[in-house]
N, CA, C and O of each residue as an XYZ file, in Angstrom:
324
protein
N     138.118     64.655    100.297
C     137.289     63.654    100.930
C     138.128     62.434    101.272
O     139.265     62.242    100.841
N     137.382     61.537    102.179
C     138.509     60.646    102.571
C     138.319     59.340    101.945
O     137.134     59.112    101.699
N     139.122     58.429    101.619
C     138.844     57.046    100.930
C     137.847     56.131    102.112
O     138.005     56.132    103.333
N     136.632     55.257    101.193
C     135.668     55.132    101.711
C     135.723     53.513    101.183
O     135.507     53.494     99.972
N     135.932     52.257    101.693
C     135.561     51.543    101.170
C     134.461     50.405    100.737
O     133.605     50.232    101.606
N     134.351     49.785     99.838
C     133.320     48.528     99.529
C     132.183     48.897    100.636
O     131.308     49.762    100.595
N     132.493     47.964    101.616
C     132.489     47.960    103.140
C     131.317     48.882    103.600
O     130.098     48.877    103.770
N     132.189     49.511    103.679
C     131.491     50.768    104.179
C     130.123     51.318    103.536
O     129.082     51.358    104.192
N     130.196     51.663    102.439
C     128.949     51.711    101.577
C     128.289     50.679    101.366
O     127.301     50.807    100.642
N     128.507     49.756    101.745
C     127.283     48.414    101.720
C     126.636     49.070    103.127
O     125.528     49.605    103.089
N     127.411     48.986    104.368
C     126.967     48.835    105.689
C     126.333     50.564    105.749
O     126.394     51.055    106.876
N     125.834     51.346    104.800
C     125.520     52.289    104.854
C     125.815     53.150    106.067
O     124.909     53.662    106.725
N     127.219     53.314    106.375
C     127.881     53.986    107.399
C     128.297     55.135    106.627
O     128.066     56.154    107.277
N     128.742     55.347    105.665
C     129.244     56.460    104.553
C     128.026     57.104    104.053
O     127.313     56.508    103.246
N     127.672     58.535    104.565
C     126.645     59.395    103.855
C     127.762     60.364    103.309
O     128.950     60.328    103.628
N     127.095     61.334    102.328
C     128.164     62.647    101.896
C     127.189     63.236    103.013
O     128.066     63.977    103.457
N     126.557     63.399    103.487
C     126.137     64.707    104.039
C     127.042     64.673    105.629
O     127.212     65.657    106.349
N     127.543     63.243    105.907
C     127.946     63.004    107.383
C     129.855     63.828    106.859
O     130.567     64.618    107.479
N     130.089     62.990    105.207
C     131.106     63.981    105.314
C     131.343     65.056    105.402
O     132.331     65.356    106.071
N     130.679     65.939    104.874
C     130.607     67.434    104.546
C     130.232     68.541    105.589
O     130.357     69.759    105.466
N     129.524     67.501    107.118
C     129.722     67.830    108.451
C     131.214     68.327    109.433
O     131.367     68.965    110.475
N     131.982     67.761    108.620
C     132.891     67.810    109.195
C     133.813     69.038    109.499
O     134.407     69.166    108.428
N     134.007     69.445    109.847
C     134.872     70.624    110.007
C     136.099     71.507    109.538
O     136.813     71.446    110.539
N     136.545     72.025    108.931
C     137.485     72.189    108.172
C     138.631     73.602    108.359
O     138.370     74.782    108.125
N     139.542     73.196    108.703
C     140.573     74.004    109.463
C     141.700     74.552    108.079
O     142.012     73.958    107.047
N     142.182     76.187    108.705
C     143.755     76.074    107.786
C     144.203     76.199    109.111
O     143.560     76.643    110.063
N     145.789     75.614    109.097
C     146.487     75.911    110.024
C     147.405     77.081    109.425
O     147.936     76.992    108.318
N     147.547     78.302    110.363
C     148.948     79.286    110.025
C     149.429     79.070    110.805
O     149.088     78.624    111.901
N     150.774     79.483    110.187
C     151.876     79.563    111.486
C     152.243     81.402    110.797
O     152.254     81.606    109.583
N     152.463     82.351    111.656
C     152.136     83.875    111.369
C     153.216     84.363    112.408
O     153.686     83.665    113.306
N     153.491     85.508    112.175
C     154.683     86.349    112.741
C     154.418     86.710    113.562
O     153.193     86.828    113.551
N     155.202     87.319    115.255
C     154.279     87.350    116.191
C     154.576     88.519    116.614
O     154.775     88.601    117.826
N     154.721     89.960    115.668
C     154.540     91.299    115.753
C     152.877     91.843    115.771
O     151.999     91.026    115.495
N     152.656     92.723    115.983
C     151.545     93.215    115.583
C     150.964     92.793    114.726
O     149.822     92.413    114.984
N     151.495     92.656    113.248
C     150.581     92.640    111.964
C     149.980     90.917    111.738
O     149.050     90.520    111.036
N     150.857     90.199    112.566
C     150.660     88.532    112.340
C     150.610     87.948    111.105
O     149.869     87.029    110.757
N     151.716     88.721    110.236
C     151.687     88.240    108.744
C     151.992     87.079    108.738
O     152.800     86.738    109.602
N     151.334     85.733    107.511
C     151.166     84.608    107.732
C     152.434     84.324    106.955
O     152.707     84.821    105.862
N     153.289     83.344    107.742
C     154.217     82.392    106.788
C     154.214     81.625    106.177
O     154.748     81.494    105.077
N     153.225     80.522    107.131
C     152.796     79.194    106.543
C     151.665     79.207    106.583
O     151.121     79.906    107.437
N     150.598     78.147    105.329
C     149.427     78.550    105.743
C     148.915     77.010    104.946
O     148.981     76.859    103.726
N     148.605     76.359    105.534
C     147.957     74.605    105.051
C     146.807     74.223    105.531
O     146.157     74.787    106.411
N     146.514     73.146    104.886
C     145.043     72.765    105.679
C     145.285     71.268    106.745
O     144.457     70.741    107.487
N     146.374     70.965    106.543
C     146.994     70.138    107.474
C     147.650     70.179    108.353
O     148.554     70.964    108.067
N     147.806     69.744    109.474
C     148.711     70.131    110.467
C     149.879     69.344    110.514
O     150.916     69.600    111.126
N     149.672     68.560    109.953
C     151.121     67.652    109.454
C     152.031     68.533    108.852
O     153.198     68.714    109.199
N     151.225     69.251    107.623
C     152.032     69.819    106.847
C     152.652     71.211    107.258
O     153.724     71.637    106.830
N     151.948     71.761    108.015
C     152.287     72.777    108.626
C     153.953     72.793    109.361
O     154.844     73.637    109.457
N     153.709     70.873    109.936
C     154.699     70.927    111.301
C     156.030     70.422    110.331
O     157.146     70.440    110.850
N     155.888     70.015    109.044
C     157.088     69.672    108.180
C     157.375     70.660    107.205
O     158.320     70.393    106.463
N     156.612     72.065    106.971
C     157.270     73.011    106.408
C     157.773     73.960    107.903
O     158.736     74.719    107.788
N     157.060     73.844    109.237
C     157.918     74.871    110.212
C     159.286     74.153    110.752
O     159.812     74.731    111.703
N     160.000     72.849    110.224
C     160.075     72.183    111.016
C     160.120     71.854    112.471
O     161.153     71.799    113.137
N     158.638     71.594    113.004
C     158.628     71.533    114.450
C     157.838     70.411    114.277
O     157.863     70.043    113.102
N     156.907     69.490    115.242
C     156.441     68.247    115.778
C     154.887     68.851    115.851
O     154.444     69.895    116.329
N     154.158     67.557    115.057
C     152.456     67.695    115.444
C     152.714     68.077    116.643
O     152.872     69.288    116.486
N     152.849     67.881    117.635
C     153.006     67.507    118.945
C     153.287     69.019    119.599
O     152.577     69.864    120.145
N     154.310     68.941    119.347
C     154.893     70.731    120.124
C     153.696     71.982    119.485
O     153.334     72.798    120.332
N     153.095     72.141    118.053
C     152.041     72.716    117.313
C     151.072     72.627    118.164
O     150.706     73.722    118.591
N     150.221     71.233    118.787
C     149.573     71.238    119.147
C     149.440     71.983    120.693
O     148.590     72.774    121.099
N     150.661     71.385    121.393
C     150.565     72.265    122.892
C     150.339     73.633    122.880
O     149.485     74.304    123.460
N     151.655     74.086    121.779
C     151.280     75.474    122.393
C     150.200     76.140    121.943
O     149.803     76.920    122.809
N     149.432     76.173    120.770
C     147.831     76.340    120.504
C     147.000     76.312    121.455
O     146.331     77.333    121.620
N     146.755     75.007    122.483
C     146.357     74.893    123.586
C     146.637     75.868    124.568
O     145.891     76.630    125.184
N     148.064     75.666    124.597
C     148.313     76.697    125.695
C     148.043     77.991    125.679
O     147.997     78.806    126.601
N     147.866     78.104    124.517
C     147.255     79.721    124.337
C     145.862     80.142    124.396
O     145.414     81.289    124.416
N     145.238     79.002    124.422
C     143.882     79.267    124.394
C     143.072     79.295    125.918
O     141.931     79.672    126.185
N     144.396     78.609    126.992
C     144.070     78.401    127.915
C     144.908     79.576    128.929
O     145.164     79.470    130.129
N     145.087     80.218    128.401
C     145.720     81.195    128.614
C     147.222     81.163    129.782
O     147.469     82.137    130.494
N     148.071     79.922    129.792
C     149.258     79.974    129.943
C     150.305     80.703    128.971
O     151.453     80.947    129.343
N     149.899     80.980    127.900
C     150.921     81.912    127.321
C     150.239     83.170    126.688
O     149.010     83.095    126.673
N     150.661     84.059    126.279
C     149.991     85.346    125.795
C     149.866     85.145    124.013
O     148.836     85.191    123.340
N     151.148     84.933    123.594
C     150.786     85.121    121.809
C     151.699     83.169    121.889
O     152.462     82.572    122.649
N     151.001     82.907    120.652
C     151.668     81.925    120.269
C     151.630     81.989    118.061
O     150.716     82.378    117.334
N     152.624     81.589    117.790
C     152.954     81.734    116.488
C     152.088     80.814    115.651
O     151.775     81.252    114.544
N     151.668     79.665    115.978
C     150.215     78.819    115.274
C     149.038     79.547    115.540
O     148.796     80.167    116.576
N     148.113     79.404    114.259
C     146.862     79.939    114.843
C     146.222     78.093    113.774
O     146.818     77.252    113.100
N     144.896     78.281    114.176
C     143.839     77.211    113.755
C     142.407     78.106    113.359
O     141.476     78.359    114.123
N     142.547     78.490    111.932
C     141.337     78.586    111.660
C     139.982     77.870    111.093
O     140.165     77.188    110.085
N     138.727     77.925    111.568
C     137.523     76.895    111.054
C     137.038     77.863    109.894
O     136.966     79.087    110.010
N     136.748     77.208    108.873
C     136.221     77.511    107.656
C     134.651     77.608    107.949
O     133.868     77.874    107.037
């Protein structure tokens, strides 16, 4: 959960139910044979991009790009829980 402060819970902007809305991803990064055995596997994408060492940034394009179908396989996947 994320740090919530004073603030915030006075101005009744902080519900748990608004947190628990939220969406919740693992990122893999997986082999890009047939079997797509997973290498890396986090719930951050930070962490993902500092154990593959590659860039939020470059992670993020090509995900995109794969979904948009400029490339065929890409080695990140994004799964929702």
């Amino acid at each position: 959960m994320s740090r919530i402060t004073k603030k915030q819970k006075d101005r009744g902007k902080y519900t748990l139910e608004k947190e628990m809305k939220k969406k919740k991803h693992l990122y893999i990064m997986h082999t890009l044979d047939q079997y797509e055995l997973p290498l890396i596997v986090t719930d951050d994408i930070g962490e993902l991009a500092r154990a593959s060492g590659s860039t939020i940034g470059s992670i993020r394009s090509l995900m995109s790009k794969e979904r948009h179908g400029v490339i065929k396989r890409c080695r990140y996947k994004q799964v929702d829980l």
